[in-house]
C-alpha positions as CSV (number, residue, x, y, z in Angstrom):
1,X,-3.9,2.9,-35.5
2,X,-5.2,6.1,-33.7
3,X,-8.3,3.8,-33.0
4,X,-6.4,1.4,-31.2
5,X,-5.0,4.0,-29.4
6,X,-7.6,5.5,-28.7
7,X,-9.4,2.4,-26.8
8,X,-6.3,2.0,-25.0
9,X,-6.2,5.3,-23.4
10,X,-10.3,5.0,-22.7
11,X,-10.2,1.6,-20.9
12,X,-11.3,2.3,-17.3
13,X,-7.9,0.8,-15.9
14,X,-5.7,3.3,-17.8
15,X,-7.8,6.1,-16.8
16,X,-7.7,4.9,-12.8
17,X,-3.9,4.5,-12.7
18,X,-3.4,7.9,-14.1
19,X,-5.8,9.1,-11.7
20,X,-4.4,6.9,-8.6
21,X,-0.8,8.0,-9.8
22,X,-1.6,11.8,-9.6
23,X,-3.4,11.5,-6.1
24,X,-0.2,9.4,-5.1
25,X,2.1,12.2,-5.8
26,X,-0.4,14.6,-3.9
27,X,-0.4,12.2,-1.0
28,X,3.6,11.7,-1.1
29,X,3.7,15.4,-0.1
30,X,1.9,15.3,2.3
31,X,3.9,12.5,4.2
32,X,6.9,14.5,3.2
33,X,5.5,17.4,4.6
34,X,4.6,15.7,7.9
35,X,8.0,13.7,8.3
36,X,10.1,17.0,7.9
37,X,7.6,19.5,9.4
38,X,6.2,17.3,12.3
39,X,8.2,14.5,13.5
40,X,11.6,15.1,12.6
41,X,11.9,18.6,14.8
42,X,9.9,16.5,17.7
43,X,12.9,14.0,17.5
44,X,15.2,16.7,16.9
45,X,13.9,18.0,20.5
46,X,14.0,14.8,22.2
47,X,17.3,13.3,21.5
48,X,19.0,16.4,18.9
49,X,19.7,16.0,15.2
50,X,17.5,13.4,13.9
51,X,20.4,13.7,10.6
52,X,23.1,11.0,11.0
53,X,24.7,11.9,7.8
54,X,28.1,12.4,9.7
55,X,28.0,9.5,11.3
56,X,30.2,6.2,11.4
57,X,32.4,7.6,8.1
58,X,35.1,5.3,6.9
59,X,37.6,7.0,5.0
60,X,39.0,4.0,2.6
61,X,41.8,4.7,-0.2
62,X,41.1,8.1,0.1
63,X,37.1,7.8,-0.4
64,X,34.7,8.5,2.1
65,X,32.3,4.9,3.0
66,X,29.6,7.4,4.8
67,X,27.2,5.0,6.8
68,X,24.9,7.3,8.7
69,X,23.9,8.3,5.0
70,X,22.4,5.0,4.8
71,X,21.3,5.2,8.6
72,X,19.2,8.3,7.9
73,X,17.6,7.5,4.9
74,X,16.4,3.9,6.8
75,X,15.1,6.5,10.0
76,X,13.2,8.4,7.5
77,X,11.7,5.2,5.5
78,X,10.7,3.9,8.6
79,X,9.0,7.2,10.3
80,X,6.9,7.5,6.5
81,X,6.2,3.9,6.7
82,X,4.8,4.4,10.8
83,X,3.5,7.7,9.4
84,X,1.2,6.5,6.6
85,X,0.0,3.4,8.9
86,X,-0.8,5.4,11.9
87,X,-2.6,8.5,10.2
88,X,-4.3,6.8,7.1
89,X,-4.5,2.8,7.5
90,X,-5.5,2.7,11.7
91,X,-8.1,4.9,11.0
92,X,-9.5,3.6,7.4
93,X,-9.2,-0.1,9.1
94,X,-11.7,1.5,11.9
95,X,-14.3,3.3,9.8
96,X,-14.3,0.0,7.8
97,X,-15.0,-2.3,10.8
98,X,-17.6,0.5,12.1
99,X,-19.4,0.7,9.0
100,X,-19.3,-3.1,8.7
101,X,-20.9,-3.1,12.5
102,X,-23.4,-1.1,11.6
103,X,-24.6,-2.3,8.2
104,X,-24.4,-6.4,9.7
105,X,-21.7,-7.5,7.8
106,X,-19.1,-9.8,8.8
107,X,-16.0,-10.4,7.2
108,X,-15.5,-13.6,8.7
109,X,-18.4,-15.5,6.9
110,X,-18.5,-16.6,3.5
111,X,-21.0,-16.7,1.3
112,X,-22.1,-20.4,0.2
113,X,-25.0,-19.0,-1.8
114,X,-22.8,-16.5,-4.1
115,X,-21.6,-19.7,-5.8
116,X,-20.5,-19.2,-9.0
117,X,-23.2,-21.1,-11.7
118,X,-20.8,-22.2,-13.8
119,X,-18.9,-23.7,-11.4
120,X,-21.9,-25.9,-10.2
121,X,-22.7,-27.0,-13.5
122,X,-19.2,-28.6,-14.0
123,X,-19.5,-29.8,-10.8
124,X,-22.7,-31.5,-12.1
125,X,-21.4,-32.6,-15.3
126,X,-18.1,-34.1,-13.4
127,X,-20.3,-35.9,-10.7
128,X,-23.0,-37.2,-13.7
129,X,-19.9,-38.4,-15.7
130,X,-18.2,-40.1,-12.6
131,X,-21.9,-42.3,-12.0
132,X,-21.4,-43.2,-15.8
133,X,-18.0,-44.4,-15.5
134,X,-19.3,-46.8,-12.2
């Protein structure tokens, strides 16, 4: 039992979530940290509070329906979201398609020689079997 569990917890995949999942957390402050720290006082200056918490409240039956809650936590989803593209995947799509320039590589063409030998050899044995069967 505790060797079973033990190859579990070895296998590469197990070990690279964990890993990935830790580095995520690190990452997700940072994006924090730049969406409260960095762009929400430069909206604040531009156009005041970027917090629309107070804003469009219904008051049904005595309960508040509070609809800039909702407004605000969209704003922020979207400036992490424009955040993480613009600072991390612009620039890692650019050093990809630079290095790729530089080694020779292009995406665009597929390899016909990297066929897989196993598939040619069914496709051999399907085309000898089909000349039988004529």
């Amino acid at each position: 039992m505790l060797t079973g569990f033990k190859n579990f917890i070895l296998k590469g995949n197990v070990v690279d979530l964990a890993v990935a999942v830790v580095i995520g957390a690190a990452f997700g402050a940072v994006v924090t940290a730049l969406v409260q720290s960095v762009l929400m006082p430069f909206i604040a200056g531009l156009v005041g509070s970027p917090n629309f918490d107070s804003f469009a409240v219904v008051t049904l039956n005595g309960n508040d329906i509070r609809f800039g809650v909702l407004l605000t936590a969209i704003v922020n989803f979207l400036m992490v979201a424009a955040s993480i593209y613009f600072v991390v995947v612009v620039p890692m799509n650019h050093m990809v398609e630079r290095r790729n320039r530089r080694l020779g590589i292009n995406p665009e063409v597929t390899d016909e020689a990297g066929e897989d030998p196993q598939i040619a050899l069914l496709t051999e044995i399907r085309d000898s079997l089909q000349q039988r069967q004529l």
